[in-house]
Legacy VTK file of the C-alpha trace (Angstrom):
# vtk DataFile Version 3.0
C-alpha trace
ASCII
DATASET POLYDATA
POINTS 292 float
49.226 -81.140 -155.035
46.996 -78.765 -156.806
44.450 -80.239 -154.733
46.216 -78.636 -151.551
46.791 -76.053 -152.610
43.208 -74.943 -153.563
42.419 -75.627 -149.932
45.094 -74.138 -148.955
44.055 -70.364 -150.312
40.307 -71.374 -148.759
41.688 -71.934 -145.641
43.625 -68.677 -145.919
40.397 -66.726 -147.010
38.654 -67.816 -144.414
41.240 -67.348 -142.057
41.413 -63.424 -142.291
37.009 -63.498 -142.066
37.533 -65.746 -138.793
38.870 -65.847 -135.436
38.501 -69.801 -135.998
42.184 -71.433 -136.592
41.187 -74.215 -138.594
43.120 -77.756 -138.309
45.002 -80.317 -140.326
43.809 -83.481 -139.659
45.392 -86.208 -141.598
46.782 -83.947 -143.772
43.711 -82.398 -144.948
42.334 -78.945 -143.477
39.539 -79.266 -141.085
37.383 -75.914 -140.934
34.431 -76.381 -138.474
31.329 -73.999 -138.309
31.934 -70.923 -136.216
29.092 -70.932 -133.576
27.746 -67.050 -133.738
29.300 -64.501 -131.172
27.226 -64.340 -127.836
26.040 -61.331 -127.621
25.416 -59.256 -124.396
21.628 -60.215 -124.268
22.286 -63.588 -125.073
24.968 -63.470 -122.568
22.412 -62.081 -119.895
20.119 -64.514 -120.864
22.340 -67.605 -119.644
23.598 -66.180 -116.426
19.693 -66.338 -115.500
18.098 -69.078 -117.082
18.705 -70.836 -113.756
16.477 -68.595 -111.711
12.557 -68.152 -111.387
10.563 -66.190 -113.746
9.704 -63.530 -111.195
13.433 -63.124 -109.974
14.628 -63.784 -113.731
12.716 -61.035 -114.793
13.168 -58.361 -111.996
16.810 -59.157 -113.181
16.503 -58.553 -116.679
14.324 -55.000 -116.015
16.636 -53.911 -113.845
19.624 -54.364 -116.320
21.548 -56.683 -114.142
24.880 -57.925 -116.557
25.811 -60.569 -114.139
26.296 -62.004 -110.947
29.070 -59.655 -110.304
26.671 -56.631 -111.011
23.892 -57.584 -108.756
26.728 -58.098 -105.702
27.730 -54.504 -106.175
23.776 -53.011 -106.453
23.295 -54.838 -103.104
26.680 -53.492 -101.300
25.668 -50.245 -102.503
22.533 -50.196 -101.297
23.654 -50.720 -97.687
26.001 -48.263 -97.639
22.912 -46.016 -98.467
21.217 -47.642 -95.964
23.959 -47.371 -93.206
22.386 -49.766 -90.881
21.726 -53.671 -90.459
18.056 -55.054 -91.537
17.581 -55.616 -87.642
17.744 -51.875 -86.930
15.469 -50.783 -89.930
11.923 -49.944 -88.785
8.959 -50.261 -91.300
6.450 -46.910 -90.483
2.882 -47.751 -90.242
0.884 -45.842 -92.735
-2.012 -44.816 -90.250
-1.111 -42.653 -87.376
-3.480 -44.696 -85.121
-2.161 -48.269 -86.044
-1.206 -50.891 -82.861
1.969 -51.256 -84.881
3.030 -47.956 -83.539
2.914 -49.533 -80.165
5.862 -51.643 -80.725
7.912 -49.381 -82.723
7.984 -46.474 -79.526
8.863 -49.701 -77.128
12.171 -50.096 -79.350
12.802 -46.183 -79.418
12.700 -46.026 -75.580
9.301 -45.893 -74.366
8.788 -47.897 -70.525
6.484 -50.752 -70.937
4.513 -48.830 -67.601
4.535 -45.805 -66.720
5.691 -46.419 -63.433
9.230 -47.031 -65.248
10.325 -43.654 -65.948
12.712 -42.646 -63.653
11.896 -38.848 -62.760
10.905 -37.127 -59.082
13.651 -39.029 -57.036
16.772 -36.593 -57.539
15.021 -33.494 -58.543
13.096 -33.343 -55.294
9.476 -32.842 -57.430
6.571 -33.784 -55.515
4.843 -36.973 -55.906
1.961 -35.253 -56.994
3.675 -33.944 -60.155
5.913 -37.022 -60.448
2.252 -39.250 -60.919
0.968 -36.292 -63.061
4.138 -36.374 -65.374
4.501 -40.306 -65.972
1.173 -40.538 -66.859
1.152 -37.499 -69.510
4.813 -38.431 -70.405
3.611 -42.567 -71.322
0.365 -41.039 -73.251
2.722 -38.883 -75.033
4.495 -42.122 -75.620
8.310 -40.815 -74.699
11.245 -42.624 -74.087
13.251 -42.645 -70.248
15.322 -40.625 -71.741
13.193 -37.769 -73.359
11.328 -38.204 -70.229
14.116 -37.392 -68.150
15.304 -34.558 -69.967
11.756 -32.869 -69.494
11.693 -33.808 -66.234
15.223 -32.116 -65.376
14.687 -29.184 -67.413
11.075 -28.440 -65.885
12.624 -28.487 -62.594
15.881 -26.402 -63.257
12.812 -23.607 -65.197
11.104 -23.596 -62.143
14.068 -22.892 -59.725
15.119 -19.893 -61.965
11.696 -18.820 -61.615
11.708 -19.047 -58.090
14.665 -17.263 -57.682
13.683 -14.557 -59.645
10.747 -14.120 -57.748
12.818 -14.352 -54.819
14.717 -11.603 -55.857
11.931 -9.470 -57.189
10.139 -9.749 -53.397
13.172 -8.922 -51.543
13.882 -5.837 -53.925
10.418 -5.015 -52.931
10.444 -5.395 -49.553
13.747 -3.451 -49.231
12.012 -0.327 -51.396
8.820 -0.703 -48.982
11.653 -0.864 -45.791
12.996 2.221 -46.736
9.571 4.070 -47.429
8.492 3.357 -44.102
11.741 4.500 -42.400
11.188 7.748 -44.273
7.164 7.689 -43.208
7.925 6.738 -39.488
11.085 8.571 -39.371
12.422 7.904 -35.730
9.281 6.334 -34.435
9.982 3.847 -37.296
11.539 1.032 -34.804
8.535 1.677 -32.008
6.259 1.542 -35.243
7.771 -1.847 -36.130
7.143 -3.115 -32.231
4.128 -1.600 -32.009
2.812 -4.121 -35.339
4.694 -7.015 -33.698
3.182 -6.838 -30.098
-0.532 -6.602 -32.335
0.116 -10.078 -34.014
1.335 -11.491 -30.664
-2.172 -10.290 -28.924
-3.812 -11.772 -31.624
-1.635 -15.231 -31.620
-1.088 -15.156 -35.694
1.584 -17.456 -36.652
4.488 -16.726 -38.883
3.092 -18.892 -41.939
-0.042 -16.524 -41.790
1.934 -13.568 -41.526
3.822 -14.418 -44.589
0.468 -15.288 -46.305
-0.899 -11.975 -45.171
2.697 -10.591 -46.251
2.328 -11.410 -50.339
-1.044 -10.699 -50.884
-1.027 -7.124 -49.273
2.806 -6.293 -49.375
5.018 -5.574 -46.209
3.739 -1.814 -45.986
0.450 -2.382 -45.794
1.188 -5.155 -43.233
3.100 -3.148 -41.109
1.200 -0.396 -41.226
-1.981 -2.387 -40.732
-0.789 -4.318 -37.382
1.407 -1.111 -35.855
-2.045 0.908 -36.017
-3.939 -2.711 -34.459
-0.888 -2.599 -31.690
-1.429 1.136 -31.204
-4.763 0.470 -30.147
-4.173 -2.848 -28.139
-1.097 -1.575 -26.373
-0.282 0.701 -23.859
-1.790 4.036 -24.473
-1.692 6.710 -26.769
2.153 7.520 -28.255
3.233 11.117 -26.600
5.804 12.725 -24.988
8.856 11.364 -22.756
6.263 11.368 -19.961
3.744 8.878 -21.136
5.379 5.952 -19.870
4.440 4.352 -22.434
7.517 1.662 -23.020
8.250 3.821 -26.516
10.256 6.724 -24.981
7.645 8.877 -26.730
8.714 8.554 -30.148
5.991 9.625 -32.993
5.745 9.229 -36.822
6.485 12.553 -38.479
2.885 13.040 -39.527
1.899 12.024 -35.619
4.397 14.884 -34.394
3.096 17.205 -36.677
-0.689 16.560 -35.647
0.722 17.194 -31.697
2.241 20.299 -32.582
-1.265 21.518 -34.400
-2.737 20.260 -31.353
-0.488 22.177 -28.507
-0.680 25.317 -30.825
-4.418 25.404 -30.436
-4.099 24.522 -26.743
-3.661 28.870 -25.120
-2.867 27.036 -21.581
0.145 25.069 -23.089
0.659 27.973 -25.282
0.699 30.340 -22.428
3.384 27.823 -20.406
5.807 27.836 -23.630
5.469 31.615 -23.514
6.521 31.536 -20.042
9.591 29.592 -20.575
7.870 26.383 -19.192
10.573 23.736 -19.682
8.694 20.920 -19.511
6.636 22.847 -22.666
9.757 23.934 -24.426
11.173 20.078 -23.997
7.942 18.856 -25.383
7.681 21.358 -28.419
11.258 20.708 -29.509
11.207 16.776 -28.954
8.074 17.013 -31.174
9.829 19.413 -33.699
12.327 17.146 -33.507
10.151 14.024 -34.478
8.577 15.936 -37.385
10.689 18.032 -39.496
13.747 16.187 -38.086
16.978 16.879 -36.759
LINES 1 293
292 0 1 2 3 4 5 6 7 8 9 10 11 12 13 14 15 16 17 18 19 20 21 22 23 24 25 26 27 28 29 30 31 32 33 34 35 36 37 38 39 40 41 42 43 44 45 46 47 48 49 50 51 52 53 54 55 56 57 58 59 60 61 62 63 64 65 66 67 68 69 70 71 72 73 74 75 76 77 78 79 80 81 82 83 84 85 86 87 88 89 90 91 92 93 94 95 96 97 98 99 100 101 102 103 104 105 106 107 108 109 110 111 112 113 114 115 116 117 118 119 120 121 122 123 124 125 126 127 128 129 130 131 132 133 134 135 136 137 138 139 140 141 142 143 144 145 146 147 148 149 150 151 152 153 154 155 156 157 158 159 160 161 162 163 164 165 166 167 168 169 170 171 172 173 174 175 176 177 178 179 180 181 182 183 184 185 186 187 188 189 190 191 192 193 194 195 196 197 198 199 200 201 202 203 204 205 206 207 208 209 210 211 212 213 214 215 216 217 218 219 220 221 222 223 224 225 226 227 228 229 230 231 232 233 234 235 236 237 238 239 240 241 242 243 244 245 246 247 248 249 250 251 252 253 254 255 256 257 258 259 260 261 262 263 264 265 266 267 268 269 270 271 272 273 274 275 276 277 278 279 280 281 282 283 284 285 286 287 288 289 290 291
């Protein structure tokens, strides 16, 4: 009995040192050996025994605790990467390397450049269409960037043709009005006079238009009424000439008559007489100069 309880008090001892419940076994106390605590590196250490060295050591630098650990790094890591491995794309280092090739082919770029769909709607010429493909596929751009150019060049160049649209016709107006005020009431015989000159001459209306932008509709007009002065049917003068313009002058033409007639003592000499014919004449003239 003493015997027991001796063991006993051991078993007790070592009871509150252990986390080991020791056993009776036929009726005496069994204490075993308590294998050492595992501890977290020894615990590491048997989760990847089982793998290569290489793998078994990236592991063990990168702190990996256990399988667990290394599920959530890799879940992580694609919701950083927010794509599938198919979609990545692995940049070339040299900015010259064939591997770029392949890499604009899966952002868009037409195998040919005959692919890219541009010209047909927007009406551009096939001159510019060839032109553009080819610069577009150097440039190595996708249909759709190419496209986009494509559109946008086109809807630049309407806006600039419609501003030069508008910028001609607000010229030609201005120049309209300063030859109505030039020509004063000869201004629509004026205007006959320059069209009857380019029918003598047979130019057509593409070349008048040519003629029109380089020199401006003024000078045009002016240029082929003084040509049709000389081509038509005589010299502009009074009512009497018979001359198909019912006498009308330009102001500064009226005012070179009446110089004229005032220089002239037989017409002077008829006026002074109360010619009517010469009275008619002066004041017509007048008329043509200065105005009503």
């Amino acid at each position: 009995m003493e015997s027991l309880r001796k063991q006993g008090e051991i078993m007790s001892q070592d009871q509150s040192n252990s986390n080991v419940t020791p056993e009776i076994v036929n009726g005496a106390v069994n204490n075993p050996i308590q294998a050492p605590p595992k501890t977290p590196d020894s615990y590491q250490s048997s989760w990847t025994a089982s793998l290569p060295d290489d793998i078994r050591g990236y592991a063990e630098l990168k702190g990996f605790k256990d399988v667990s650990s290394v599920v959530e790094a890799y879940r992580n890591f694609e919701k950083i990467r927010g794509v599938p491995q198919e979609r990545l794309l692995t940049l070339p280092e040299k900015a010259d390397a064939p591997e770029w090739g392949s890499i604009y082919e899966r952002l868009g770029k037409p195998a040919k450049k005959e692919d890219y769909k541009i010209g047909g709607k927007t009406g551009q010429d096939t001159e510019f269409s060839n032109w553009a493909k080819e610069v577009f596929h150097g440039a190595n751009l996708s249909t759709k960037q190419a496209e986009t150019i494509s559109a946008k060049w086109e809807e630049f160049g309407a806006a600039m043709n419609e501003k030069q649209t508008q910028a001609f016709n607000q010229k030609m107006e201005q120049e309209v009005l300063s030859l109505k005020k030039e020509w004063g009431q000869a201004y629509d015989q004026q205007v006959q006079s320059a069209k009857q000159a380019v029918s003598a001459f047979g130019i057509d209306e593409q070349t008048v238009d040519k003629l029109e932008s380089v020199l401006g509709h003024q000078k045009l007009m002016k240029m082929f009424s003084e040509i049709g002065s000389k081509v038509g049917e005589g010299e502009f003068i009074t009512g009497k000439s018979g001359n198909g313009f019912n006498g009308v002058m330009t102001p500064a033409a009226a005012k070179e008559k009446i110089k004229m007639l005032q220089a002239d003592k037989t017409w002077g000499a008829k006026y002074v007489a109360g010619d009517a014919d010469a009275r008619q004449e002066f004041a017509n003239l007048h008329k043509m100069a200065f105005g009503a």
